[in-house]
N, CA, C and O of each residue as an XYZ file, in Angstrom:
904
protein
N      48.933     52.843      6.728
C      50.017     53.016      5.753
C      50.579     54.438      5.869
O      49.786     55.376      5.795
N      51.732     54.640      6.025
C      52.415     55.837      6.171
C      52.746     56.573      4.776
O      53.384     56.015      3.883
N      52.364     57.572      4.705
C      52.455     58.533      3.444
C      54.057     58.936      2.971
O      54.889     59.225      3.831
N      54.268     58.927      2.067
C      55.665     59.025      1.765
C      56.018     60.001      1.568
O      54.999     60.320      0.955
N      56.882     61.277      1.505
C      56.797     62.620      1.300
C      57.652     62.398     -0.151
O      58.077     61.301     -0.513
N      57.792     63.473     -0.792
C      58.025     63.719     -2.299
C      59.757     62.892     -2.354
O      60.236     61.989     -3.039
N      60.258     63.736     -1.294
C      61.790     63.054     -1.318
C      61.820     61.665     -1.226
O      62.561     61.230     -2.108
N      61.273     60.654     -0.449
C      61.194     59.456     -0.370
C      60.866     58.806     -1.912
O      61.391     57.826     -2.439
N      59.832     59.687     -2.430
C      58.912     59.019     -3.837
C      60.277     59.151     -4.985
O      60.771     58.183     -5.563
N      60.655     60.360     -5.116
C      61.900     60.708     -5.783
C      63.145     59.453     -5.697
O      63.557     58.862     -6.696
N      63.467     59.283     -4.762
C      64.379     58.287     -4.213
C      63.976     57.031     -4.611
O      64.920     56.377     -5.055
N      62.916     56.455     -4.613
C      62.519     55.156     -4.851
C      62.415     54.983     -6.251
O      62.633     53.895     -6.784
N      61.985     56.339     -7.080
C      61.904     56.158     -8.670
C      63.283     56.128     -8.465
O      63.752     54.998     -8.330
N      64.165     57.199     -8.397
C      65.945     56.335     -8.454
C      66.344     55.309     -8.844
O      66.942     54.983     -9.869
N      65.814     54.498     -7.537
C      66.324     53.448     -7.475
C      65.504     51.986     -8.183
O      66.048     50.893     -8.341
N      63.871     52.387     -8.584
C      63.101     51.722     -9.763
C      63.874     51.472    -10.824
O      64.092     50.358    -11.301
N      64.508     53.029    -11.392
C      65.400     52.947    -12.756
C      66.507     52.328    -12.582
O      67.210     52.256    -13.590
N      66.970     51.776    -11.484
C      68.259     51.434    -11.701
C      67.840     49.545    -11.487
O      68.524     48.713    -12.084
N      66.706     49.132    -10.611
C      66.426     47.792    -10.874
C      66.138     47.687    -12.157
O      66.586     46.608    -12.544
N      65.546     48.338    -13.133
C      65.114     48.014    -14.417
C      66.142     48.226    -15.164
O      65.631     48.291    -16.282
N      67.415     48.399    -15.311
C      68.432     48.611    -15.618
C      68.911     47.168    -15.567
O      69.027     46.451    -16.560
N      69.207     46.774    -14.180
C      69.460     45.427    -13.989
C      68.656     44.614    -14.130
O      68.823     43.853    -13.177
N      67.716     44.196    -14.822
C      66.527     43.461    -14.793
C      67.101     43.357    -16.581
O      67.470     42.253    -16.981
N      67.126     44.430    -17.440
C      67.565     43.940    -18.712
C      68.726     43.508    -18.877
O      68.964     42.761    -19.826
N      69.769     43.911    -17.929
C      70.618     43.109    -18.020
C      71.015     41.900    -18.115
O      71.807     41.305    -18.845
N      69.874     41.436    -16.672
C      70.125     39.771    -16.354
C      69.623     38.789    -17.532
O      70.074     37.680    -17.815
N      68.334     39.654    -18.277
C      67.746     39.042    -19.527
C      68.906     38.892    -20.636
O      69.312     37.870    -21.188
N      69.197     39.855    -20.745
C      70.493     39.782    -21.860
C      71.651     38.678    -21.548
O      72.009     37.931    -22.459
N      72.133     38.601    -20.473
C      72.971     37.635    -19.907
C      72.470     36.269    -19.977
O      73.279     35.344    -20.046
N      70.636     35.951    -19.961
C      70.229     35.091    -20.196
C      70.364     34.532    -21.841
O      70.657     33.385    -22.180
N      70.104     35.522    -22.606
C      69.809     35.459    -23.922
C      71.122     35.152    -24.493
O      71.017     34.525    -25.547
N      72.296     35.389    -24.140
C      73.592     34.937    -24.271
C      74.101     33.601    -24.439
O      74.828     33.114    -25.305
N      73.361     32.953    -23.057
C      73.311     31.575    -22.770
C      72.433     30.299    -23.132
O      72.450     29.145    -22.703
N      71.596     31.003    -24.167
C      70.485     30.109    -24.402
C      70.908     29.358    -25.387
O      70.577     28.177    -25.275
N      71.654     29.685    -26.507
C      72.079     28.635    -27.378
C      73.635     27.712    -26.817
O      74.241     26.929    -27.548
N      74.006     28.029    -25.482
C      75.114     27.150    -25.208
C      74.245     25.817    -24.309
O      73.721     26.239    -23.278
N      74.051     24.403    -24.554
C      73.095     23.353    -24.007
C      73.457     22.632    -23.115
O      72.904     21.616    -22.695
N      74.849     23.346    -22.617
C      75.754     22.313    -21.402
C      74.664     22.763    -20.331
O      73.788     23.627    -20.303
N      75.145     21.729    -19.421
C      74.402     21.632    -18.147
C      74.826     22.770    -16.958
O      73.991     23.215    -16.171
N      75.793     23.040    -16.955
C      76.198     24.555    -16.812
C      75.672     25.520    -16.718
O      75.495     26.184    -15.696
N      75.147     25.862    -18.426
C      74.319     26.797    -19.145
C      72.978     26.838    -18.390
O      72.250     27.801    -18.149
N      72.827     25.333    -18.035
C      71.163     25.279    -18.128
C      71.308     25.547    -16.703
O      70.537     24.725    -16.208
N      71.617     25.933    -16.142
C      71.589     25.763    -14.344
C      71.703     27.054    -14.143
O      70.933     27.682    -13.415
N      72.813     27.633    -14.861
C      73.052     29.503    -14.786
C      71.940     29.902    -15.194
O      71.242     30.448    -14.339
N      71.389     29.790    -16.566
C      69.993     30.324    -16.529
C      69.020     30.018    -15.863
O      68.026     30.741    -15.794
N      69.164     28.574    -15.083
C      68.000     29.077    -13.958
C      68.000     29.756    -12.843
O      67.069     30.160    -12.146
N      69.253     29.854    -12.730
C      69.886     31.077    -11.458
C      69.331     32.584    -11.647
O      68.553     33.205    -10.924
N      69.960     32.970    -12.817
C      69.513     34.158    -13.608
C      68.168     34.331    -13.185
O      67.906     35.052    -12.222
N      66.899     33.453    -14.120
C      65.340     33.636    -14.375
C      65.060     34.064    -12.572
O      64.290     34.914    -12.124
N      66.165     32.959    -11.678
C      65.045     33.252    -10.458
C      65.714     34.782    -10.250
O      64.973     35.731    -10.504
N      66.656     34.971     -9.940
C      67.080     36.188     -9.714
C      66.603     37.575    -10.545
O      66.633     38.677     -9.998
N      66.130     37.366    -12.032
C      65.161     38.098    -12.955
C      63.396     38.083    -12.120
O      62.824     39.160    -12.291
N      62.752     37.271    -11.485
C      62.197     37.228    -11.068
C      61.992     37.890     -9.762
O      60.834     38.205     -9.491
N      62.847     38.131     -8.983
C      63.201     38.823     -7.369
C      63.241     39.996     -7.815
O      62.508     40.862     -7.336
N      64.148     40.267     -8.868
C      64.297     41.636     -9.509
C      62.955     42.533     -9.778
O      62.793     43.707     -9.444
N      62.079     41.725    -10.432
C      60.987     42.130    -11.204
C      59.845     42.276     -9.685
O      59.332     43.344     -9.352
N      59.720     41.457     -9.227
C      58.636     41.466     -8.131
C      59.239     42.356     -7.117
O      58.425     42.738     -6.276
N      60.520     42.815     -6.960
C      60.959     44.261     -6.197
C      60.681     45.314     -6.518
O      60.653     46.193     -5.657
N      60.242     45.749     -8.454
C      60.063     46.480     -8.754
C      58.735     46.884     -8.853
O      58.350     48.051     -8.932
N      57.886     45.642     -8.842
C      56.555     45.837     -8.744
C      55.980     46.290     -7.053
O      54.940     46.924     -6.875
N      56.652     45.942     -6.219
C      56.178     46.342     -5.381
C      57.035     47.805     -4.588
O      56.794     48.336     -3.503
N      57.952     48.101     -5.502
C      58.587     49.284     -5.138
C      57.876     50.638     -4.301
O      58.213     51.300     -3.320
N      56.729     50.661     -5.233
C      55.784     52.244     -4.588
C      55.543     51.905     -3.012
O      55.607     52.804     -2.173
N      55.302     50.750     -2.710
C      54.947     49.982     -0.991
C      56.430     49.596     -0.131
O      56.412     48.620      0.619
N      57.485     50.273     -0.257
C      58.004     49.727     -0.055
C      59.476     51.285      0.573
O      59.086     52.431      0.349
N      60.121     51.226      0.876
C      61.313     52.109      1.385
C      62.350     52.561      0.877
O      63.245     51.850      1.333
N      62.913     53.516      0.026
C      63.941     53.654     -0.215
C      65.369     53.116      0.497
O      66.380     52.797     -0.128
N      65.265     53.103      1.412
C      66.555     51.751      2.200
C      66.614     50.835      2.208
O      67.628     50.136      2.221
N      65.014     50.397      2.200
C      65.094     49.201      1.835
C      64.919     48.669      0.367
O      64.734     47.468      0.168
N      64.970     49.430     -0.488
C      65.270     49.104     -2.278
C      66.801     49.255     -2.405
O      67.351     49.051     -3.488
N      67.507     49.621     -1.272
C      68.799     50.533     -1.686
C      69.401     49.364     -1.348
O      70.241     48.976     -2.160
N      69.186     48.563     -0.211
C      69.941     47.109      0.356
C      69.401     45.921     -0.532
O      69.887     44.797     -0.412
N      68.613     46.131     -1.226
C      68.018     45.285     -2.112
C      68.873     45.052     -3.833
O      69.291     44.059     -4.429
N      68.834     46.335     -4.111
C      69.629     46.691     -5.672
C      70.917     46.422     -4.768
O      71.653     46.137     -5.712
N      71.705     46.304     -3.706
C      72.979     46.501     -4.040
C      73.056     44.319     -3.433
O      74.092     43.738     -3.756
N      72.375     43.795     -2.954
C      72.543     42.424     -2.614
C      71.964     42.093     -4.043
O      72.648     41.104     -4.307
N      71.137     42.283     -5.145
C      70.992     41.910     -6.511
C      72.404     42.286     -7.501
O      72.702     41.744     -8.565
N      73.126     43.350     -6.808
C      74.004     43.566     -7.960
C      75.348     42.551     -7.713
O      76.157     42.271     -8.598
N      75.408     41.983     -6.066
C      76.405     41.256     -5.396
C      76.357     40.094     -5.832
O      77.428     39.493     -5.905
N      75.168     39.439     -6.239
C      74.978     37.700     -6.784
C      74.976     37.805     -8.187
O      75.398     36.802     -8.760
N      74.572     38.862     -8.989
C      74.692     39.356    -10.180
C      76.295     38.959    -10.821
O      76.645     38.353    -11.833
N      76.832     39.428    -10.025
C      78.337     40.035    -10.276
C      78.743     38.555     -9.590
O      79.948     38.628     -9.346
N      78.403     37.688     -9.320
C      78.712     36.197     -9.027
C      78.364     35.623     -9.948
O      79.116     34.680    -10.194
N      77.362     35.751    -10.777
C      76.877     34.536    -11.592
C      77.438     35.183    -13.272
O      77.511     34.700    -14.402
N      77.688     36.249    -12.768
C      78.306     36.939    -14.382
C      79.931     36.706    -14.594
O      80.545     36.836    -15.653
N      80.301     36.444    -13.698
C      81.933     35.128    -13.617
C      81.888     34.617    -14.235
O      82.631     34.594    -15.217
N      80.268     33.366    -13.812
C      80.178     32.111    -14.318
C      80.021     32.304    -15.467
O      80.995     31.835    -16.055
N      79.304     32.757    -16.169
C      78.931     32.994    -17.432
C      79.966     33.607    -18.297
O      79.951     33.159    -19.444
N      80.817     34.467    -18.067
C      82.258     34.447    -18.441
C      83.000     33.443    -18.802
O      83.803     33.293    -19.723
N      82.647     32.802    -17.995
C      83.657     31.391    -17.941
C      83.096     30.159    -18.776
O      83.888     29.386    -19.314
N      81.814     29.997    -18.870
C      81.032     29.017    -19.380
C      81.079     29.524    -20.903
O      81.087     28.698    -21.816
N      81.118     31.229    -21.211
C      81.348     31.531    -22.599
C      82.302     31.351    -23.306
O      82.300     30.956    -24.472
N      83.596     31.758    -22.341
C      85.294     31.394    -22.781
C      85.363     30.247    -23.415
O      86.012     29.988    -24.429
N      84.399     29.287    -22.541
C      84.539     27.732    -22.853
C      83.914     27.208    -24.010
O      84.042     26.046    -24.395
N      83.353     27.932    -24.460
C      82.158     27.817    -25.734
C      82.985     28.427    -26.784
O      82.736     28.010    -27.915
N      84.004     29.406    -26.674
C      83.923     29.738    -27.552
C      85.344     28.521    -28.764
O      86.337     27.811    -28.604
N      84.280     29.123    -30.054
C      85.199     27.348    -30.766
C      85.094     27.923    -32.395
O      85.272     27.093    -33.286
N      84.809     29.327    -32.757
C      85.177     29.902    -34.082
C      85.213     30.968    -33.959
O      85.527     31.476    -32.883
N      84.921     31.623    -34.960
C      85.286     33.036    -35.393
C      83.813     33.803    -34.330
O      83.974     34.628    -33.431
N      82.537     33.251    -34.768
C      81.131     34.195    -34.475
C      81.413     34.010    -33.406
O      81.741     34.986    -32.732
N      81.396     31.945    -32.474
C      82.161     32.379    -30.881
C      82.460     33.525    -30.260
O      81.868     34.272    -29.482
N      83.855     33.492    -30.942
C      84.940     34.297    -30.400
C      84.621     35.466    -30.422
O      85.080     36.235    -29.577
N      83.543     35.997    -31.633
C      82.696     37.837    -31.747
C      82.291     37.921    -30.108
O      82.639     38.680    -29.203
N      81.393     36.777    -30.180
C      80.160     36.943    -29.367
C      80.596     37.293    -28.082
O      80.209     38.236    -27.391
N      81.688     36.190    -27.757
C      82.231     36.167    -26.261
C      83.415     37.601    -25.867
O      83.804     38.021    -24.777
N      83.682     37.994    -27.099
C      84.212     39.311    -27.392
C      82.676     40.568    -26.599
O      82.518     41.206    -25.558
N      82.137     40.397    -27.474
C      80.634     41.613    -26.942
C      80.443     40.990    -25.852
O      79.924     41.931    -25.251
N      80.444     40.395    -25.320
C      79.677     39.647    -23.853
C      80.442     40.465    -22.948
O      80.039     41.456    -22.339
N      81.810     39.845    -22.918
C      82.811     40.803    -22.151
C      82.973     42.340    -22.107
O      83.212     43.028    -21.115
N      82.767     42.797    -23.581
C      82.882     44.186    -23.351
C      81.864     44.639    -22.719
O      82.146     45.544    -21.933
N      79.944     44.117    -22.812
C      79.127     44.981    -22.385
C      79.425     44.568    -20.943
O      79.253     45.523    -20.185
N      79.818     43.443    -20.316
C      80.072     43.021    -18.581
C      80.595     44.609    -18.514
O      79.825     45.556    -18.357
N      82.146     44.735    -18.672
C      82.971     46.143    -18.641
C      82.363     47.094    -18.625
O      82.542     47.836    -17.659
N      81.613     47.404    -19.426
C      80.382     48.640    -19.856
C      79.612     48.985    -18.805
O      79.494     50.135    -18.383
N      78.961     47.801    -18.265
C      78.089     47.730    -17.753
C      78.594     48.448    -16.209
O      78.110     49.472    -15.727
N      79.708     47.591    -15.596
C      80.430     48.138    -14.330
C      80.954     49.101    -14.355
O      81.428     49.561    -13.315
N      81.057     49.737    -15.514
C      81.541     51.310    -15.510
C      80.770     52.128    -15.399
O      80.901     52.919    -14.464
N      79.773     52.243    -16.224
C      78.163     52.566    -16.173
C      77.991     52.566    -14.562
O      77.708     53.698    -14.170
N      78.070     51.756    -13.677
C      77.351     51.510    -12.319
C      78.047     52.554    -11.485
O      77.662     53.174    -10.494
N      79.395     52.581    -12.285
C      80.434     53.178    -10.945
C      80.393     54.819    -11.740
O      80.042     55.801    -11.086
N      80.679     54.897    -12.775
C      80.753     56.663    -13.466
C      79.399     57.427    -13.929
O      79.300     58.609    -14.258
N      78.472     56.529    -13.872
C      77.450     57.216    -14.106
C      76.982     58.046    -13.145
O      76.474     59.157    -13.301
N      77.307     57.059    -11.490
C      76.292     58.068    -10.283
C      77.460     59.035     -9.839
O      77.186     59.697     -8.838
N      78.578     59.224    -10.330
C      80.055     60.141    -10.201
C      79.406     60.955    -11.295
O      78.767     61.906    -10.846
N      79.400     60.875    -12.189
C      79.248     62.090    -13.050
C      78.303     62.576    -13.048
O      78.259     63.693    -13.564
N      76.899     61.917    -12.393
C      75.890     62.865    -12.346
C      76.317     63.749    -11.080
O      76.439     64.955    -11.293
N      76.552     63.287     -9.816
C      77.133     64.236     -9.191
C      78.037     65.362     -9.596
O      77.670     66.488     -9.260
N      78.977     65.262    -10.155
C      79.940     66.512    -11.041
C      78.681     67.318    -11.550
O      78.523     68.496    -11.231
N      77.914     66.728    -12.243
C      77.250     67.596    -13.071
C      75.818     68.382    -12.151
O      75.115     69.355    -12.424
N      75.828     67.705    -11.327
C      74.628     68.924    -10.382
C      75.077     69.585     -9.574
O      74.339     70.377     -8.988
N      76.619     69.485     -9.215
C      77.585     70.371     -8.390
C      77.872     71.299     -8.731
O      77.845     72.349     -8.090
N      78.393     71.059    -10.372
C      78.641     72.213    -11.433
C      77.476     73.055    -10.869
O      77.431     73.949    -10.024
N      76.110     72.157    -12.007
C      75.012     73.153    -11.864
C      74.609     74.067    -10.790
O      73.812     74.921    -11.178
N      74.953     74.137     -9.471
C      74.288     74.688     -8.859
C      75.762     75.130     -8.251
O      75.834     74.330     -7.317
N      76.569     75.641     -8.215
C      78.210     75.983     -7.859
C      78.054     76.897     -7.011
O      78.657     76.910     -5.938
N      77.151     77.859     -7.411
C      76.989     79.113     -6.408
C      76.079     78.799     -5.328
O      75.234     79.622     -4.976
N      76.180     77.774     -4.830
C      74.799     77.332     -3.651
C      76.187     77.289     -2.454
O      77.399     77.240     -2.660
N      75.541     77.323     -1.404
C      76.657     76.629     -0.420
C      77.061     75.564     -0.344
O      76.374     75.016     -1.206
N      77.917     74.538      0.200
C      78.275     73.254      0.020
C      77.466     72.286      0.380
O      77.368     71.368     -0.435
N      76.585     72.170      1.778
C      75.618     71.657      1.691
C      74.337     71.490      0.845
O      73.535     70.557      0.897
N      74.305     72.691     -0.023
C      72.861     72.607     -0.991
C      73.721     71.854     -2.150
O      73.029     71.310     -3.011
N      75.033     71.753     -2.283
C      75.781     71.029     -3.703
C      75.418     69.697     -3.619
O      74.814     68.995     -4.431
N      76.005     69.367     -2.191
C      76.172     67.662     -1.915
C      74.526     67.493     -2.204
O      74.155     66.782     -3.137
N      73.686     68.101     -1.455
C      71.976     67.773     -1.755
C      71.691     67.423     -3.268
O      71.043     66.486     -3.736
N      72.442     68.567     -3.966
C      71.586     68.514     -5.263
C      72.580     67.429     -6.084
O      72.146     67.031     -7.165
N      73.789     66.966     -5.665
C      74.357     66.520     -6.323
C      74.187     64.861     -5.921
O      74.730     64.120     -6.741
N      73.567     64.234     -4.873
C      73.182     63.289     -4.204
C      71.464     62.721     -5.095
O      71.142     61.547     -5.278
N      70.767     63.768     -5.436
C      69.910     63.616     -6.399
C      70.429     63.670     -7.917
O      69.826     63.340     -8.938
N      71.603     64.134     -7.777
C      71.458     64.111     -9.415
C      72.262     62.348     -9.617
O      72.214     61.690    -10.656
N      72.944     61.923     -8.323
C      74.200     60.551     -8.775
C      72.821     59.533     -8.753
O      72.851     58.560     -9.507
N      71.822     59.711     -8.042
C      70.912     58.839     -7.977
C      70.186     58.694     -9.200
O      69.973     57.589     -9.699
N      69.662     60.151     -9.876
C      68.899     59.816    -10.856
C      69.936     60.214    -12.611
O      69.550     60.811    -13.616
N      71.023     59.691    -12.359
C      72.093     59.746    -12.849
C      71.712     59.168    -14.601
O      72.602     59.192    -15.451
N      70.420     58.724    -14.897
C      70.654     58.350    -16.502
C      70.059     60.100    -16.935
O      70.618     61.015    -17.540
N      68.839     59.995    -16.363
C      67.926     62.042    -16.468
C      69.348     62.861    -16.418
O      69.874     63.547    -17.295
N      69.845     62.513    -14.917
C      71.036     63.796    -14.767
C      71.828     63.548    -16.441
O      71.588     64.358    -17.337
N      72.711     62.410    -16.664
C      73.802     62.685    -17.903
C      72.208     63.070    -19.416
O      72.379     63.772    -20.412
N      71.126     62.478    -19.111
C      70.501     63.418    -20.685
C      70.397     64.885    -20.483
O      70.645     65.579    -21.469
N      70.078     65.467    -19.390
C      70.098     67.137    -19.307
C      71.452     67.594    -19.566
O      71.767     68.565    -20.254
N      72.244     66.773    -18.928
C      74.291     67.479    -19.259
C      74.139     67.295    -20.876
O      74.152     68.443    -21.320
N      73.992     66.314    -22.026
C      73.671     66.530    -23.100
C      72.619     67.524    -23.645
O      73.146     67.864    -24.704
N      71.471     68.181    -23.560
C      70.617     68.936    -23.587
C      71.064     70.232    -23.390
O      71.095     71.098    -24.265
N      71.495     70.395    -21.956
C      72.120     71.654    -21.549
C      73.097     71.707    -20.579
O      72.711     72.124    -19.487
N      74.477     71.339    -20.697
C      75.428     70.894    -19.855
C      75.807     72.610    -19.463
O      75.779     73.695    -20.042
N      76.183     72.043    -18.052
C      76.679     73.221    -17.060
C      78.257     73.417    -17.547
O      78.889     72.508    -18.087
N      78.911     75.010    -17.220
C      80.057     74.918    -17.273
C      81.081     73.926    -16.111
O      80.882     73.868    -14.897
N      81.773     73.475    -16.586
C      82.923     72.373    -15.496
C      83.679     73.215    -15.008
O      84.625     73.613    -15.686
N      83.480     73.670    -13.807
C      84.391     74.696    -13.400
C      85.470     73.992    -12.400
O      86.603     74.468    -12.477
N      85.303     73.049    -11.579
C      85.830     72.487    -10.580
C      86.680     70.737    -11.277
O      85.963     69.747    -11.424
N      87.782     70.704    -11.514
C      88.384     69.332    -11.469
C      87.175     68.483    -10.988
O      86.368     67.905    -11.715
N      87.197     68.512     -9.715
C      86.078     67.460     -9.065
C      85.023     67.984     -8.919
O      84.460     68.194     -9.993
N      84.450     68.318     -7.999
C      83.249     69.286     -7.131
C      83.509     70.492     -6.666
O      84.128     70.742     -5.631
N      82.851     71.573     -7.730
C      82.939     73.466     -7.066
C      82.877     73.352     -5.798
O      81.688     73.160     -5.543
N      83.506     73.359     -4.802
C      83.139     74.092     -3.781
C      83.546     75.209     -3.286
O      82.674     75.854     -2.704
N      84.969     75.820     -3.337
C      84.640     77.285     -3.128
C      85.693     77.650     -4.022
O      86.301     76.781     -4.646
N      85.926     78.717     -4.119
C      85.897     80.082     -5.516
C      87.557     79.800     -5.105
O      88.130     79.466     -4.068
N      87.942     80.087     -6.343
C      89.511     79.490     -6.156
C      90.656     81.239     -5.059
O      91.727     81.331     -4.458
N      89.835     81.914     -5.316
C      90.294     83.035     -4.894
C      90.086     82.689     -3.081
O      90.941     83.155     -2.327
N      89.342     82.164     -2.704
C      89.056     81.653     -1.300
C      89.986     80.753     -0.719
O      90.476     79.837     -1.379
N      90.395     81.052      1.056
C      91.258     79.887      1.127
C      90.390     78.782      1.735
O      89.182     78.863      1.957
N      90.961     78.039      1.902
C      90.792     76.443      1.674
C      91.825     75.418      2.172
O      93.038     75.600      2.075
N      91.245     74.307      2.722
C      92.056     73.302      3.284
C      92.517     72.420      2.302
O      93.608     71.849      2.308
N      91.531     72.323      1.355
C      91.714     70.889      0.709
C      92.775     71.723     -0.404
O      93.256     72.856     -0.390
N      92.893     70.409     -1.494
C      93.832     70.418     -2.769
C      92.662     71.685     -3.837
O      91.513     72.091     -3.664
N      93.813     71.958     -5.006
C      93.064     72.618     -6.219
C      91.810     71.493     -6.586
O      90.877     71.988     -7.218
N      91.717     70.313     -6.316
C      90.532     70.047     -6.995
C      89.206     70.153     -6.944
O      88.442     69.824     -7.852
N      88.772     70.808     -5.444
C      87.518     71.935     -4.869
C      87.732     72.948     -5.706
O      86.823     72.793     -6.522
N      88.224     73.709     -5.976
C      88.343     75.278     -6.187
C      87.722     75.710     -7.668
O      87.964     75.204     -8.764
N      87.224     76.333     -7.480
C      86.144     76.759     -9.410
C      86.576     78.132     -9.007
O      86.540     78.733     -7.933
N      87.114     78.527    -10.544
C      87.461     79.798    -10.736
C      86.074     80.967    -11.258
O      85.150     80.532    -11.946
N      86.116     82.165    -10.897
C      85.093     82.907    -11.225
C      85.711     84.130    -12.486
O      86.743     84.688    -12.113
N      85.365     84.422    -13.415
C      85.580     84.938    -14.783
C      84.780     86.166    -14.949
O      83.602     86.382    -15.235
N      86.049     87.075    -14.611
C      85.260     89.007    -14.761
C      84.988     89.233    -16.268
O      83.946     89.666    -16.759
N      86.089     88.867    -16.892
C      86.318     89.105    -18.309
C      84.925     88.121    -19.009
O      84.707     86.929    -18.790
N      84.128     89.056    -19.886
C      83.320     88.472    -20.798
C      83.863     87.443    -21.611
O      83.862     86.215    -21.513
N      84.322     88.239    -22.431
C      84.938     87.294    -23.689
C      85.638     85.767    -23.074
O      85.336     84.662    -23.526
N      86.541     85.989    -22.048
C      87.473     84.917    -21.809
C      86.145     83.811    -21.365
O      86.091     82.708    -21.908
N      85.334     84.140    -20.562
C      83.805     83.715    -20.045
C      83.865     82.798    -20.785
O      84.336     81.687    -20.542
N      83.166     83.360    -22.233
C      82.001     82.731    -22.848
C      82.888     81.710    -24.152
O      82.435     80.859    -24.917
N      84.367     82.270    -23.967
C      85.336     81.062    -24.835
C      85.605     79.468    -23.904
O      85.541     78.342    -24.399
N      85.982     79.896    -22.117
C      85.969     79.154    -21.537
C      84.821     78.123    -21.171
O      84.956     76.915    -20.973
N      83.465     79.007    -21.119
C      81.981     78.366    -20.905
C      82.058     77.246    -22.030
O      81.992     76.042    -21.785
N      82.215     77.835    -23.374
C      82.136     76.926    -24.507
C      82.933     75.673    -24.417
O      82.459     74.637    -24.884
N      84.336     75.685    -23.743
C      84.799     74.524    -24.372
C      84.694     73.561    -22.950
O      85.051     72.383    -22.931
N      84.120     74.315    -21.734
C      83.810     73.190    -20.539
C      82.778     72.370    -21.171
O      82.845     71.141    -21.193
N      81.662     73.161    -21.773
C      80.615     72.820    -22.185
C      80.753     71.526    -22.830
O      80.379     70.411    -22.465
N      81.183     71.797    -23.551
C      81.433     70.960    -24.945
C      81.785     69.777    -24.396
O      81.129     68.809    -24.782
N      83.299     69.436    -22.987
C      83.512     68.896    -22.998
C      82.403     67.535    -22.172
O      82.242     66.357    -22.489
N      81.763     68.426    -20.946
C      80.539     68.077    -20.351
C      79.313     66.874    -21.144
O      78.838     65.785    -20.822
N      79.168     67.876    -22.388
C      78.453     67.155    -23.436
C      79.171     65.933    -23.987
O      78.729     64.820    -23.704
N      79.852     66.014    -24.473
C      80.596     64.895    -25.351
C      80.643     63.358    -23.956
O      80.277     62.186    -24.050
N      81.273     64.152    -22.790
C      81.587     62.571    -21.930
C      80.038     62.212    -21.660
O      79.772     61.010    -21.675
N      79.120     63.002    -21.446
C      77.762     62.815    -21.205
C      76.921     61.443    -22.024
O      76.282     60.413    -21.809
N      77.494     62.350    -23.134
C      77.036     61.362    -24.351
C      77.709     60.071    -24.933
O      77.266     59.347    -25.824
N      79.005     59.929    -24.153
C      79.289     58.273    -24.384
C      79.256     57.895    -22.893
O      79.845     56.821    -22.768
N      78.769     58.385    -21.629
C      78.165     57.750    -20.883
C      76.289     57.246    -21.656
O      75.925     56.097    -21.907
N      75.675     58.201    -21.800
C      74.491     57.793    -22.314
C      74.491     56.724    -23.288
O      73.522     55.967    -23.342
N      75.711     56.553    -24.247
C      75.469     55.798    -25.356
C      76.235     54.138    -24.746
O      76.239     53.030    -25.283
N      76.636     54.468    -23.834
C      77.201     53.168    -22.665
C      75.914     52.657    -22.149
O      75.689     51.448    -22.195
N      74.981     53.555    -21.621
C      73.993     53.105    -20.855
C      73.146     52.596    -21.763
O      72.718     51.563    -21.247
N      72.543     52.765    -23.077
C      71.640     52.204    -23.594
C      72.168     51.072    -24.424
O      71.464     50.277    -25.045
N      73.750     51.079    -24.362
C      73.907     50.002    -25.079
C      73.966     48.766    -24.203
O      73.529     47.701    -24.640
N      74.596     48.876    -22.726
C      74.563     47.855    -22.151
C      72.584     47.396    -21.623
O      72.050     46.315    -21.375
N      72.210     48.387    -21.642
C      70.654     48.004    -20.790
C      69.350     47.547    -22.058
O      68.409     46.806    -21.773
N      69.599     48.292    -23.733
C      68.452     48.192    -24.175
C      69.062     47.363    -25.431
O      68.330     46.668    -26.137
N      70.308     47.474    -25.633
C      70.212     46.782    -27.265
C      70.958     45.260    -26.985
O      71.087     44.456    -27.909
């Protein structure tokens, strides 16, 4: 058995948290469907359970197993996922026949939305936010640290709430706006002689860092735990 070095172990918890992510999902999507008794219903949830099942026995055997190969794994679970969550769209539309219906199939849809936004802005903004953090590194140590932070992207957005970096860069700091440069203004992070202007500007990047942090976080636990 080949020993895994820290980066590999790192990488695979990554990508652990993000099967267990999808693993409550598919339950919830199940739990949706359990009081609709069409034959439909009953067939999608057995689609689901097996696919909850592949999910779960990937995660159990995750520590034995490859970060590339969990990485081709979570993204062919999120591809049939995102097939059978159509159906279930569609099988709900069809259900729906009053007012609580019409709630329900209302929340169903929004957490689907939630959920795919979550997948796509969460591992983007943890990147922003370990690029920020580490701005004064060279560009290669950004993309590094910022490649760990999109991966472990629920940790990365609770530390941006905890202790969010200043947003210095539109997109990604990479060099000092006073520097030339090929690309557009949205590389370029400005550097601040003046104290005062500093610590007014620090404050309201901050702030803003925090706040999107925290309705990404409050996205993520609403689509995965409640």
């Amino acid at each position: 058995m080949t020993t895994q070095g820290p980066l590999e172990q790192i990488s695979i918890s990554g990508f652990t948290i993000q099967l267990q992510g999808l693993a409550s999902s598919i339950q919830k999507s199940i739990d949706d469907l359990i009081p609709i008794k069409a034959s439909n219903s009953t067939e999608l949830q057995a689609n689901y359970t097996d696919q909850l099942t592949q999910v779960k026995a990937t995660i159990a055997g995750a520590n034995s197993s490859t970060s590339t190969a969990l990485r081709k794994q979570l993204q062919n679970f999120q591809t049939q996922i995102g097939i059978y969550n159509s159906v279930r769209d569609k099988i709900l539309n069809d259900y729906v026949g009053g007012a609580p219906n019409f709630l329900t199939a209302v929340k169903t849809e929004f957490k689907y939305y939630c959920t795919m936004m979550i997948f796509v802005l969460g591992p983007l903004f943890g990147f922003i936010v370990m690029t920020n953090t580490f701005y004064a590194e060279k560009p290669m140590y950004k993309f590094f640290y910022g490649f760990w932070g999109a991966l472990w992207y629920p940790l990365t957005i609770v530390f941006a709430i905890i202790d969010p970096p200043k947003w210095r860069a539109l997109v990604v700091p990479l060099t000092e706006s006073r520097a030339p440069f090929f690309f557009f203004e949205f590389w370029k992070y400005h550097v601040v002689t003046d104290i005062a202007t500093e610590i007014e500007d620090s404050a309201k990047s901050k702030t803003m860092m925090r706040l999107i942090s925290l309705a990404l976080a409050t996205m993520f636990f609403y689509c995965f735990f409640i």
